[in-house]
N, C-alpha and C positions, 0 to 999 in steps of 0.2 A: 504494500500500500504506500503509496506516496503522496506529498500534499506540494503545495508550494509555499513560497513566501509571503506571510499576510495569515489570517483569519479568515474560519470560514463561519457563516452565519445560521448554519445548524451541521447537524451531526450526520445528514444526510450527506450533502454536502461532499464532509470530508472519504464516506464512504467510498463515493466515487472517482473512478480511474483515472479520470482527467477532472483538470481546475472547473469551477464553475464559471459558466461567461462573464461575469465581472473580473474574474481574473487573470492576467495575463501571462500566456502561454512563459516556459522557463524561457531567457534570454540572459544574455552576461549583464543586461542591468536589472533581468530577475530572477535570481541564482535559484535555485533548488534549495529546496527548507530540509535540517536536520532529516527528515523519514527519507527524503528524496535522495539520501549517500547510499543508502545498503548496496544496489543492485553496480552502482562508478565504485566500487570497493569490490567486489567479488573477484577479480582479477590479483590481487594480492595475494593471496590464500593460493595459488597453485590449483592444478587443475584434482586433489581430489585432497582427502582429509577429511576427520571429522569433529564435533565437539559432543563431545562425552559430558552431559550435565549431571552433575551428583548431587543429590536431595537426598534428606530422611524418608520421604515418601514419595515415591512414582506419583505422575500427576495420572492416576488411573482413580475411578469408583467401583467400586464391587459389589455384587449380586449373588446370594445363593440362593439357587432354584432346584428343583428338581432334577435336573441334569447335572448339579455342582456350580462350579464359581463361571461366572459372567464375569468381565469386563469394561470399561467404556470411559474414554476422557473425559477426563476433567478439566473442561475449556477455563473455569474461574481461575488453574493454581497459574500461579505467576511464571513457574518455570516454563508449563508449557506455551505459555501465551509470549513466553520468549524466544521460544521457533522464528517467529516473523522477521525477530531482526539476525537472524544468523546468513550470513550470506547463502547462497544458491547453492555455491559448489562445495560448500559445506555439508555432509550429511550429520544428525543429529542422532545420541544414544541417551537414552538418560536410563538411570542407575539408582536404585533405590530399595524401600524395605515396604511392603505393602499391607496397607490397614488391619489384615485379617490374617490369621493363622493358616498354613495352605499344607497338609497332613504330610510328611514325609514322602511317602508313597506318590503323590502327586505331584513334588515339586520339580521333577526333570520336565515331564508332561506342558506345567504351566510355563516354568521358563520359554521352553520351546516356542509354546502359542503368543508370550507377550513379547517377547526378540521378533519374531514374523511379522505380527499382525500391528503392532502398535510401537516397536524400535525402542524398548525397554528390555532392562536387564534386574530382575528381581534379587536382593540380596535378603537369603532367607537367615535369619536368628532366632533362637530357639523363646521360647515365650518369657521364662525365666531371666534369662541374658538380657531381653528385649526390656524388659519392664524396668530392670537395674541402669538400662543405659539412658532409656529414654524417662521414663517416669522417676527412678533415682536420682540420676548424676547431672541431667538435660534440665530436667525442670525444679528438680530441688534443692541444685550448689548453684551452676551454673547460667539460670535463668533469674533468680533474683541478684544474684555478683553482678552480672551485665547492666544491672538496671539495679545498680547503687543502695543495695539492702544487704547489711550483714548479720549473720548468724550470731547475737550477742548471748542471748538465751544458751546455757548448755543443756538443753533439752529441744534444742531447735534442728527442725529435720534439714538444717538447712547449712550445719555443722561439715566439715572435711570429713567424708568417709573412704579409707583405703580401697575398701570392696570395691564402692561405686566406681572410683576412678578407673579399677583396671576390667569393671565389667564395660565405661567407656573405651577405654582401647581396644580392649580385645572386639566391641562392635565395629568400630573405625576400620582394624584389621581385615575384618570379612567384608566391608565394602571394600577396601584397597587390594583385597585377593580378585574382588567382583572386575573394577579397573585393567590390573592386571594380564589378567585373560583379553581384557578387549581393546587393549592398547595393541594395535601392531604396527603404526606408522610414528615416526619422530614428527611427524607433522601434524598429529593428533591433537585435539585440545582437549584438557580438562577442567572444568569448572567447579568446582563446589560451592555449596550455597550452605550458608549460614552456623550456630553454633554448636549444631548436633556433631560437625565433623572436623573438628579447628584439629587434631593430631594427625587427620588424613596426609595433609602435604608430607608430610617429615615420613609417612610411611610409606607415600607412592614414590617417595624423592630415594630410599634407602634401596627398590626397588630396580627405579628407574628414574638415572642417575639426571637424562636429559629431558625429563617430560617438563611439556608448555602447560602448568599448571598455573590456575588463578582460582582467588576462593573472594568471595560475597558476603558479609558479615550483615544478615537483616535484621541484626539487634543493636541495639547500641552497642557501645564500648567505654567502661567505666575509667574513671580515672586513676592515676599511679595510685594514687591514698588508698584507695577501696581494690587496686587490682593486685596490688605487692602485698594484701593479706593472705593471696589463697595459695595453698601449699606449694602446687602444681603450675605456679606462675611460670616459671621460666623453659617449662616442656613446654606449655602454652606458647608462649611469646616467641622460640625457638621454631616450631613447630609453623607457626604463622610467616614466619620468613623462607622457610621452605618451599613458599609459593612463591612464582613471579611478580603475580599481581593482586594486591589486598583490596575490595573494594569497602567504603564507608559510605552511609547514606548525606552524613554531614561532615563539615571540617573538623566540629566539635569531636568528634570518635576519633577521625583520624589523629587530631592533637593530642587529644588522651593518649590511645595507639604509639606515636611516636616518644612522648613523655616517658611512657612504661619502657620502650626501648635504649632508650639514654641513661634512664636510672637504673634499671637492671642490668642491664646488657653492655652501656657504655659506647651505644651504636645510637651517631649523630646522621640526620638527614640532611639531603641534599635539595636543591631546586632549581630547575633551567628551564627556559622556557614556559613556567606557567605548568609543570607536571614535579609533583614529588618524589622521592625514591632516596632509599637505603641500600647503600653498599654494604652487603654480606655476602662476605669469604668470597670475592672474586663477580659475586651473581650481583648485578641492579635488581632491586626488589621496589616495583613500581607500588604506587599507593594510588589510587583510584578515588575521588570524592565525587558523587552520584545519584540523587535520590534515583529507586525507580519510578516507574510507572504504569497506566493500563490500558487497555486495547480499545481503542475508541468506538470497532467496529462491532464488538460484542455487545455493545449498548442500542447500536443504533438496529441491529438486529432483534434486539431487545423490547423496543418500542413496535416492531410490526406482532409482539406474540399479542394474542387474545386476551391471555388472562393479566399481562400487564394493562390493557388498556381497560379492563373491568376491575379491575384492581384500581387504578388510577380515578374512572371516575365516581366509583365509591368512594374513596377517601375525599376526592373534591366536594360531593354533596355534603360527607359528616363533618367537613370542616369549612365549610363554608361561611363569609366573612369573619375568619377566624383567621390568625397570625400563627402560624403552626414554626415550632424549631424540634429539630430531631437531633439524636444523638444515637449512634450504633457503635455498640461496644462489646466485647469478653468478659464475661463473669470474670475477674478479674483484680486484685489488690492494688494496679498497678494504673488500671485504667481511668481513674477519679468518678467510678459512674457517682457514688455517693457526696462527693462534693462538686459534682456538677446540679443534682436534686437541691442538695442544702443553699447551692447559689438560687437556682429555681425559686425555692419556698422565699428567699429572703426578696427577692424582687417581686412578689407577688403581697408577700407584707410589706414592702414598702408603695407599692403602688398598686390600689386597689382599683384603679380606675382599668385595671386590664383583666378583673376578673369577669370570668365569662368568655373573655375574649382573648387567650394566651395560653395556649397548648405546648405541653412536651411529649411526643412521642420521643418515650426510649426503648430502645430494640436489645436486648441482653441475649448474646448468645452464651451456652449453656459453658460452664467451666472446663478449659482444657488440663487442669491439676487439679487436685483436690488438698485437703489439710485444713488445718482450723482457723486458718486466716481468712481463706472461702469462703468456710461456713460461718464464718461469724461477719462477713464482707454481704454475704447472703442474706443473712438475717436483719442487720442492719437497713439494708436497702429496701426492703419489702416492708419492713415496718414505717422507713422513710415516706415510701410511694403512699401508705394507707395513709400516713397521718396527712402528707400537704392532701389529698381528696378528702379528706375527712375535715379538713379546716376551708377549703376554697372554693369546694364543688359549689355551681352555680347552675339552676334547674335540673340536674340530674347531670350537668357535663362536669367530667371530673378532668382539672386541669392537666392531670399524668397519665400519659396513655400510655401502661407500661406493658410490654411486648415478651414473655421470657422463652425463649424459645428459638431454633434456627429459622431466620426467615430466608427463604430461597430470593433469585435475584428479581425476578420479575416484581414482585410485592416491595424488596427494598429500593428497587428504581421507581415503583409508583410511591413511595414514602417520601422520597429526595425528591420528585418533581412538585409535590404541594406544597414544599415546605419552603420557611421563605429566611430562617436561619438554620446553619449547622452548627452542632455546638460540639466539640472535643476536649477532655480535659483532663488527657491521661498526664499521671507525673511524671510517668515516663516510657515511651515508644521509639521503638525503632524506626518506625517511618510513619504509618497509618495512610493507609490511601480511603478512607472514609472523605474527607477535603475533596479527593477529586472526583470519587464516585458523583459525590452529592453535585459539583459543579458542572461535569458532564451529563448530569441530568435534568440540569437547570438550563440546558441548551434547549432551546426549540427545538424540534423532534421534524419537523415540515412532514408530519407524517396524516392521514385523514384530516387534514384540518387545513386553515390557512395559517400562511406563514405568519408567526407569534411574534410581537416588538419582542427586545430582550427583556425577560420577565428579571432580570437580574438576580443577584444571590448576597448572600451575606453569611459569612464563616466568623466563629468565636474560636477560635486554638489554643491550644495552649502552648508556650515558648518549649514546652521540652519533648515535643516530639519531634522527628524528622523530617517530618515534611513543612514543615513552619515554618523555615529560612525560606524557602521555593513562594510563598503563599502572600507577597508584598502589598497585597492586598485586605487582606484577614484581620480579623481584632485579636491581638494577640495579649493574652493572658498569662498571671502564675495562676496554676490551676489549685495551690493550694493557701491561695489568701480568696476566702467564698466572697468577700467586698469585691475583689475586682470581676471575678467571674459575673460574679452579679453584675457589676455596671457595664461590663461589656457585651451582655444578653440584652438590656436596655439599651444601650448605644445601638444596637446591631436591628432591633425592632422599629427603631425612631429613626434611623437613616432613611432619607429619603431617596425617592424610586430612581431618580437620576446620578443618584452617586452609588445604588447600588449596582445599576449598569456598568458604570462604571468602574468598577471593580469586578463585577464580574467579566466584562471583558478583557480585563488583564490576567485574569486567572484562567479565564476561557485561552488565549494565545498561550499559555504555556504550559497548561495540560494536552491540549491538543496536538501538543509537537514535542513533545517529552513522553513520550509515549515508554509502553512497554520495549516495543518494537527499534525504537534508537537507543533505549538503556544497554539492552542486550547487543546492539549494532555497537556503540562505542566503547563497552566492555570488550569486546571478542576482539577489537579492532587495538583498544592499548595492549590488549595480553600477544596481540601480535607482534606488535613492535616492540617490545621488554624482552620478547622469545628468538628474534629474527636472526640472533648469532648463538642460537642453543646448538645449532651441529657442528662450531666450529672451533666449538667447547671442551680441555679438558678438565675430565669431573674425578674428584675423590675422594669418599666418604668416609667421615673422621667420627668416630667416640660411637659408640653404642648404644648408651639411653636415648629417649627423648632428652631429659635436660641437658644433652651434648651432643648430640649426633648433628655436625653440619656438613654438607657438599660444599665444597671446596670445587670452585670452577676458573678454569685458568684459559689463558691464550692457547692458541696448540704449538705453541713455538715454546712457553715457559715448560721446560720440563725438569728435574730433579739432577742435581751435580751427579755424572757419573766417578766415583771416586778414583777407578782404575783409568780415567785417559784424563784424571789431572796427574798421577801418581808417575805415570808414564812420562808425561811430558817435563814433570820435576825432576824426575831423573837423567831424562836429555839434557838441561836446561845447563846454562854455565852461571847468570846471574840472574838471580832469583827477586823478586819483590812482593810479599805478604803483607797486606793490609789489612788489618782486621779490629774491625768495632769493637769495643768491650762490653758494655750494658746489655745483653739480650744476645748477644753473640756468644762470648767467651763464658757467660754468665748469666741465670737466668734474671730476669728483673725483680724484684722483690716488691709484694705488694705494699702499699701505703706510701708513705712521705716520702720523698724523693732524697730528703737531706741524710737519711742513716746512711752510714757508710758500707757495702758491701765487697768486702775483699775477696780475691781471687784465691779462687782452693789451693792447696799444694798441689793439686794433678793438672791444674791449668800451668801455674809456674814452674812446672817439671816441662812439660809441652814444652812452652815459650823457649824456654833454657835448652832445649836440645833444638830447638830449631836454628836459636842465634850462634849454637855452637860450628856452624857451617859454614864459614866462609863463604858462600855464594850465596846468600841468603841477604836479605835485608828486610827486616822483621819489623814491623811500624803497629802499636795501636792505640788508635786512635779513640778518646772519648770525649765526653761533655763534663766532666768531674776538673777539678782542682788539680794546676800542676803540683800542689804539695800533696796531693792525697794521690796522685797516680806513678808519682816518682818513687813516695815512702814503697808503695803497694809493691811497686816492680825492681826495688833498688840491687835486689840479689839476680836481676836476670843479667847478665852482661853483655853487651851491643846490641840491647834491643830498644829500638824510638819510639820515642812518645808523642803526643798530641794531644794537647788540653784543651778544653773549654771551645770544643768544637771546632778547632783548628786558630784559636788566637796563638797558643804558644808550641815550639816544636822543638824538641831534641832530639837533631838528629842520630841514626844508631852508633854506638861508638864516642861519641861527645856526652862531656856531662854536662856543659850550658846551654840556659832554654835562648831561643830565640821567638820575637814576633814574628807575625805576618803583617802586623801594619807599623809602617818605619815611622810616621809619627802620629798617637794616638793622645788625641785632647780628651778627657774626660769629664770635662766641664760640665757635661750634660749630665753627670749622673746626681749633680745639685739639684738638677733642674726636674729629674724624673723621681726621686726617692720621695720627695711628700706626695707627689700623686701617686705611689705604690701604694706606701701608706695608707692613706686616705682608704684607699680601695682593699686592703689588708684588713682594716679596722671595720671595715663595714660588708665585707664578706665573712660570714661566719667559715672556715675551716682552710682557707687561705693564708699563703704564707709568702716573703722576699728570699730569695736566694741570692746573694750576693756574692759576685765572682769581679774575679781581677778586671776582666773584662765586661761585664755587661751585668745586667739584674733580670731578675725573671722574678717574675709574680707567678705564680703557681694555685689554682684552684682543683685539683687535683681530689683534693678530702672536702671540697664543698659540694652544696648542694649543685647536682648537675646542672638545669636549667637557670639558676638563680647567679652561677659559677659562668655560665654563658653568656648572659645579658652582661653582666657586669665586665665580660671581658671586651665584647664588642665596644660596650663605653670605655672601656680602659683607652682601648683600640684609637677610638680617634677621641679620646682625650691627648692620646701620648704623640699622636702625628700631627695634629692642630700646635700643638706647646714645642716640639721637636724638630718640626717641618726643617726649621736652618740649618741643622745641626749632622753632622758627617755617622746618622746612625744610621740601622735596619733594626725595622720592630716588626717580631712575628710571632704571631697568633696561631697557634699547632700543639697539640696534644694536651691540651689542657694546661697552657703554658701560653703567657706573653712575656716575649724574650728581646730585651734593648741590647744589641751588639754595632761594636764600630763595623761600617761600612764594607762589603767586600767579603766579612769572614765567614769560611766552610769550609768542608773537611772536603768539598770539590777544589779549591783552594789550593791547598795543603798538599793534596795528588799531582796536582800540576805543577806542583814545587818541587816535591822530590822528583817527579819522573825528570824533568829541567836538570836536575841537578847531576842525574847520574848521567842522562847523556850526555852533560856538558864535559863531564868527567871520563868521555871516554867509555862508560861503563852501562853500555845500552843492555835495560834486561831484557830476556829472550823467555819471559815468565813472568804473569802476573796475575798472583791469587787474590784478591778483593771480595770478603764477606763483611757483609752488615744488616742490620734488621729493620729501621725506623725511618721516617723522614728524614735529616740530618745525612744519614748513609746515602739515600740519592740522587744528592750532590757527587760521591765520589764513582757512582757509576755511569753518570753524566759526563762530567771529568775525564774518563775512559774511553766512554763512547768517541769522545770528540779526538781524543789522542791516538787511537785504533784507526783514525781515520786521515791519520799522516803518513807518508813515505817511511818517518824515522821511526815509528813503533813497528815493529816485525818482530814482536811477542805474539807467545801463547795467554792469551786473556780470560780471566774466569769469573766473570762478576757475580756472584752471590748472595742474595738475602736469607733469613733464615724466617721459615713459617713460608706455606703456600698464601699467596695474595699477589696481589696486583705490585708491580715492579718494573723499575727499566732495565733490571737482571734479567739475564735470561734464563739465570739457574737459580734452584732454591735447596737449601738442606732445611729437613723439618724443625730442628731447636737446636739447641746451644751441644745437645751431648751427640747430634750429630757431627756440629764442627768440629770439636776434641776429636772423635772417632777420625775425622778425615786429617787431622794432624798426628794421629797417632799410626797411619797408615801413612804419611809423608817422611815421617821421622825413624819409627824402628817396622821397615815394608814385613809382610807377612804377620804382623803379630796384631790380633785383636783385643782391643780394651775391652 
C-alpha cells in the first residue's frame, strides 16, 4: 500500500492504489511519503532471503473441533500486520509458542501443517516449563522491573527467583534451537520482538556467530536505579548487545538502555548522522528509537462489516446529544483505569452542570496475570464504577458505562467513532496504540453516507506512555495527580469544534503515514545496514555464561600474532627493536584508582633481562607512569629504555640520563589549569588530579559515570577557552582529561629512536611493537608511516593485546600471552 505526500480526507481514500484526484501524481516536487519507500528499497536485500520474526506467540487463533485443532490469522497481532512492510523479495517465517497445549503425538503433524499453510514455525514447551517462563519469570520479575515496581515486600511474588530465571533460558533455548534449524542463509534476518526473549541474541549469536539479528523491546525500559537491582542485570544487558539492532518505542528507554550500559558495563555510545550505536567487541550495535504503529486498511475494511455499522448506530441513538469519552484498557495495576474513574467522579462533583450529559465508556479487558494486586485493582474498581452511578445517575443514565469483558474490533471501532474524547492514563506503557485506534476512527469513513466535515477528536494521555511524545497534539497529563486528569477531561470536552479539527488533523497526518507497514519497513531497513559487513567479519566467541559470553568481530585482515614467523624472523634478524607498553601489556591493569602503584613481577623482569642481554636487541618500554617510578621498577634490568609519561621523557637503552622530547617546555600553564582541576575535583564526587612532570590529568575514573561525563565535557572547553594561547594538547579519553605540552606521544618517541639508529648506521631489520590502549596507536601509526619508506626494510609486527578494533594488524589475547611470546623469543622451544 502506498500513499503520497499530504493527507488524505478519509480512510477510504488512503485505501486506494492511487492518490485521490486532488492529489498530485508522485513528481520530484512531490516525493513519495514514508509507505511509498518499501517497494525503491527491495532491490537492497539481494534477490532472495528471509526474515525470521520471533514472538512469544505465533500471530495464529485456535479452534478445537471435532476433527482437532483448526487454525486461522490473527490479522489484529502487530507482528503479523508487519508483513506489509517487509520488502517483496523478502520471504517471511515467524516463530513462536502457540496459545494451547498441542499433545505430543501430534506435534510433528501440526508443525508440518503451520510451516505449509500459514509460514510458521511452532516452538513447543512442555506446560510446566511454559507456565515458569511465561507466567513466572515474564510477568512476575520481569514485567513489573520494566515498568519501575520493585519487589520490596519479602513475601512479594515479584522477589528474584533462581528457578524462574533458568526455567527462562532454558525457554529462550528451544526457541533459538527452533531458529537454528531455519537459519540456512547468512543473508537471513532475524527479529525478535519484545521481553519474553531479551537472552535469545547471546544464544543465536553462540550458535551462529554471523546472524543479522535485531530484537524490538515493546515495553519500556527502566532506569539504571531500578534496573542494577535485578540479579540477572548484566546476562540481560550482555545478552541485548548481542543483537545488531535494539529497537525503543521512545528516547526515554533508549537513554535509560544506554545509562545501564555505561554504568555497568563501562560501554559509552556513539552518534553520527542522527542514528545511535555502541561499539561492542569489534560489532556497531545500532539502537533504533520508533514508536510502532497500525494498519490503516484493517479499519477501513472494518467500516464496510454489518455488525460495525449496527453497532455504530446503536450507540449513536443511546448517546445521543450526549458528550461521550472512552477509555480501553487491561485489567491491569499499571494501566490507571482507577485513577482515570476517581478523575471522572471528581469533574463530575465539580461541575454538575454536565450531569446527564457526560459519559465514560470504559472497556476493561479481562487480566492477562493474576495475584493480589489484580484482585484487589478489581475490587477497587467495581466498587468505584457502583459508587460514581450511585451518586450521579440522572433518569436512569448512569454516567459509567463500564464494559468488563473482551470486546472484538468491530464494537471497539463503533465505540471510538461516537466518542468525542479518548482518555488514557496508564503510569506506565510501553507504547498503547488505543490514541490511534481511536483517531483513525474518528476519520470519516466516506462509507454509505456522504462525505463527513472532520468530526474532529480530542485525546487526554498520559506523559508516560509511548506513544505520547508522537501525539503533539493531545492533552497531556501525570496520570497520577486525579486534579490534573481531571482538568484535562474538562479542557478536552470544552474545546471547541474548530481547534478540535484541528488537532485532529495533525494526528490524522501522522498516524496515517506511521503506519505498521513503515515501522517494520524502517526496522528491517536499519538492521540492514548495521549487518551489510556481517560476511566480511571475523567472529570469536569468548567466556561461556550469559554474564560473559561476547562475539568478538574483527576485520578479516586483523588476525592473531603467529608466534613461530615472529620467532623465525628474530632469529634471522641482526638488529632487533622491541617496543612494548607496560600497563595492560606487560601487566594486567589493576582495577580502581589509577594512582596505586603496580610493579612488575619477577617473571616479567626475568623476561626483560634476558632479552637486553642480547646485543642485537634494543629493548624500549614505554608507559604513562612516572620516570621515578618506572626507573626505580626497572633499575636491575640493564640496557633496557624507558619512556615516561607517554613519551615526555626517554632513556635511551644503555644511558642512565633521561632526556625530553620537547627542547623547551614552558609550564606556565599549569598555574593557569590547577584551580580549574580543582574546582572540578571538589565538585565531582570520586575524582581525583594526577600530577606528572609533564602535564595533569583529572581522572573521573571512580565517579559517577554519567555525572563523571558531563563534567568532563565542561572541563573540556572550560580548559581550551582559558588554554587556547598556550603550546598544550588537552585530551578527553578513557575517563581521563589529560593537559600535555604540545607534540607529545609515544608515536613520537618511535620516530625518535627509529631516527636514531639509522642515523647511526644501525638500521633494524626487526621490529616487535605491542601495546593495548589509545596512547599505543600512536606508535602503530608511527610505523605504518615509517614501513612506508625506502629506508625501513624490516620485519614489522604491530600488536595490541585483546581482540578489538586496531591499526594493528595482529592481536595477542592478554598480557600472559605476551610473556609466553617473549619466552618463546628468549629461551626457543621451552614453554612457560
Amino acid at each position: 500500500m502506498q500513499t503520497l505526500k499530504g493527507s488524505y480526507h478519509n480512510l477510504q481514500a488512503l485505501a486506494q492504489e492511487g492518490p485521490p484526484a486532488a492529489t498530485p501524481a508522485a513528481t520530484p516536487e512531490h516525493p513519495p511519503s514514508r509507505l511509498g519507500q518499501a517497494s525503491m528499497a527491495r532491490s537492497d536485500y539481494g534477490s532472495s532471503g528471509r526474515v525470521i520474526v520471533v514472538s512469544n506467540h505465533l500471530p495464529l487463533r485456535t479452534k478445537h473441533g471435532a476433527s482437532g485443532w483448526t487454525f486461522e490469522w490473527d490479522e489484529d497481532a502487530l507482528v503479523a500486520q508487519a508483513k506489509e512492510g517487509v520488502p517483496s523479495d523478502l520471504d517471511v517465517l515467524y516463530v513462536g509458542t502457540l496459545p494451547v497445549a498441542i499433545d505430543p503425538e501430534e506435534q510433528d503433524v501440526t508443525a508440518t501443517h503451520l510451516k505449509e499453510q500459514f509460514g510458521c514455525v511452532p516452538v513447543f514447551i512442555e506446560t510446566d516449563l511454559k507456565d515458569r517462563y511465561y507466567k513466572g519469570f515474564c510477568k512476575q520479575l520481569l514485567w513489573p522491573l520494566f515498568h519501575y515496581i520493585l519487589p520490596i515486600s519479602p513475601l512479594s511474588a515479584s522477589r528474584f527467583d533462581l528457578e524462574l530465571w533458568q526455567a527462562y533460558v532454558k525457554a529462550n533455548m528451544a526457541f533459538a534451537e527452533a531458529i537454528v534449524d531455519e537459519v540456512v542463509m547468512e543473508s537471513d534476518f532475524v527479529w525478535i520482538h519484545d521481553y519474553h526473549l531479551l537472552v535469545l541474541p547471546s544464544l543465536l549469536r553462540k550458535r551462529l556467530n554471523r546472524v543479522r539479528c535485531g530484537l524490538f523491546l515493546h515495553s519500556p525500559f527502566p532506569s539504571s536505579e531500578i534496573f542494577r537491582t535485578f540479579p540477572k542485570r548484566e546476562e540481560l544487558l550482555r545478552s541485548l548487545l548481542n543483537a545488531d539492532l535494539i529497537g525503543f518505542h521512545t528516547f526515554d528507554y533508549a537513554r535509560h538502555f544506554l545509562s545501564c550500559c555505561s554504568r555497568m558495563l563501562g560501554l559509552e555510545h556513539v552518534t553520527s548522522r542522527g542514528s545511535i550505536a555502541i561499539e561492542y567487541h569489534g560489532r556497531t550495535v545500532g539502537l533504533k528509537i520508533m514508536p510502532t504503529g497500525l494498519n490503516p486498511q484493517r479499519y477501513v475494511d472494518g467500516f464496510k462489516w454489518d455488525e460495525f455499522k449496527w453497532r455504530r448506530g446503536e450507540l449513536r441513538a443511546r448517546f445521543s446529544g450526549k458528550t461521550v469519552l472512552v477509555g480501553v484498557d487491561d485489567m491491569d495495576v499499571f494501566k490507571g483505569i482507577e485513577l482515570k474513574l476517581l478523575a471522572f467522579e471528581r469533574l463530575l462533583h465539580m461541575h454538575p452542570e454536565w450531569h446527564g450529559k457526560l459519559a465514560l465508556v470504559q472497556i476493561t479487558n479481562p487480566p492477562r496475570s493474576s495475584g493480589k494486586d489484580v484482585n484487589d485493582l478489581h475490587r477497587f474498581v467495581t466498587e468505584l464504577v457502583d459508587r460514581i452511578n450511585a451518586r450521579f445517575s440522572v433518569d436512569g443514565f448512569a454516567p459509567v458505562q463500564y464494559i468488563e469483558r473482551h470486546v472484538p474490533l468491530h464494537e471497539r471501532m463503533a465505540f471510538y467513532s461516537v466518542s468525542d474524547v479518548a482518555v488514557v492514563t496508564a503510569t506506565r506503557d510501553g507504547m498503547n496504540l488505543v490514541p490511534y485506534e481511536y483517531i483513525l476512527c474518528r476519520q470519516s469513513t466516506g462509507e454509505d453516507e456522504e462525505p463527513q466535515p472532520n468530526q474532529g477528536s480530542m485525546l487526554v494521555v498520559s506523559e508516560f506512555v509511548g506513544c505520547s511524545p508522537s501525539l503533539s497534539g493531545a492533552i497531556r497529563v501525570n496520570p497520577w495527580s486525579v486534579e490534573a486528569v481531571c482538568d484535562g477531561m474538562y479542557s478536552a470536552i470544552k474545546t471547541p469544534l474548530e481547534h478540535r479539527r484541528m488537532r485532529h488533523e495533525k494526528h490524522w497526518k501522522y498516524v496515517s503515514t506511521h503506519t505498521v507497514a513503515y515501522w517494520a519497513q524502517s526496522f528491517i531497513q536499519d538492521l540492514h545496514r548495521v549487518t551489510k559487513n556481517h560476511a566480511t567479519m571475523k567472529c570469536y566467541g569468548l567466556g561461556l555464561g550469559l554474564d560473559t559470553y561476547r562475539m568478538v568481530a574483527l576485520d578479516s585482515n586483523f588476525r592473531r600474532l603467529n608466534e613461530e614467523t615472529v620467532r623465525e624472523s628474530y632469529k634471522s634478524s641482526r638488529t632487533r627493536v622491541l617496543l612494548l607498553d607496560y600497563d595492560g601489556t606487560l601487566t594486567t591493569h589493576r582495577a580502581g584508582s589509577g594512582i596505586v602503584s603496580l610493579e612488575p613481577s619477577a617473571d616479567v623482569i626475568k623476561l626483560l633481562s634476558a632479552l637486553t642481554s642480547d646485543t642485537a636487541n634494543y629493548v624500549v618500554v614505554l608507559s604513562g607512569r612516572s620516570q621515578t617510578e618506572i626507573s626505580g621498577w626497572f633499575q636491575n634490568v640493564p640496557n633496557l629504555g624507558l619512556v615516561a609519561e607517554n613519551g615526555y621523557y626517554v632513556r635511551q637503552p644503555g644511558n642512565a640520563s633521561w632526556e625530553t622530547m620537547v627542547a623547551y617546555a614552558d609550564f606556565e600553564w599549569k598555574e593557569m589549569a590547577m584551580p580549574i582541576l580543582r574546582t572540578y575535583a571538589e565538585s565531582t564526587d570520586g575524582s581525583y588530579i594526577e600530577v606528572k612532570d609533564s602535564a595533569l590529568v583529572w581522572s573521573y575514573r571512580d565517579a559517577d559515570p554519567d555525572f563523571g561525563s558531563w563534567q568532563a565535557k565542561e572541563l573540556l572547553d572550560h580548559l581550551e577557552g582559558v588554554l587556547s594561547n598556550q603550546p598544550v594538547d588537552i585530551v578527553g579519553v578513557n575517563t581521563q582529561v589529560e593537559i600535555k605540552p604540545q607534540g607529545v606521544s609515544k608515536g613520537q618517541v618511535v620516530e625518535h629512536l627509529l631516527g636514531g639508529l639509522t642515523a647511526g648506521g644501525k638500521s633494524p631489520d626487526f621490529v616487535l611493537c605491542i601495546g593495548d590502549d589509545r596512547t599505543d596507536e600512536d606508535m602503530f601509526i608511527a610505523l605504518e608511516a615509517a614501513r612506508s619508506t625506502p629506508r625501513m626494510v624490516a620485519d614489522v609486527f604491530e600488536c595490541t593485546v585483546g581482540q578489538k578494533p586496531s591499526r594493528a594488524p595482529f592481536y595477542l589475547n592478554d598480557p600472559s600471552e605476551v610473556q609466553q611470546l617473549m619466552v618463546q623469543l628468549t629461551h626457543p622451544g621451552m614453554m612457560h
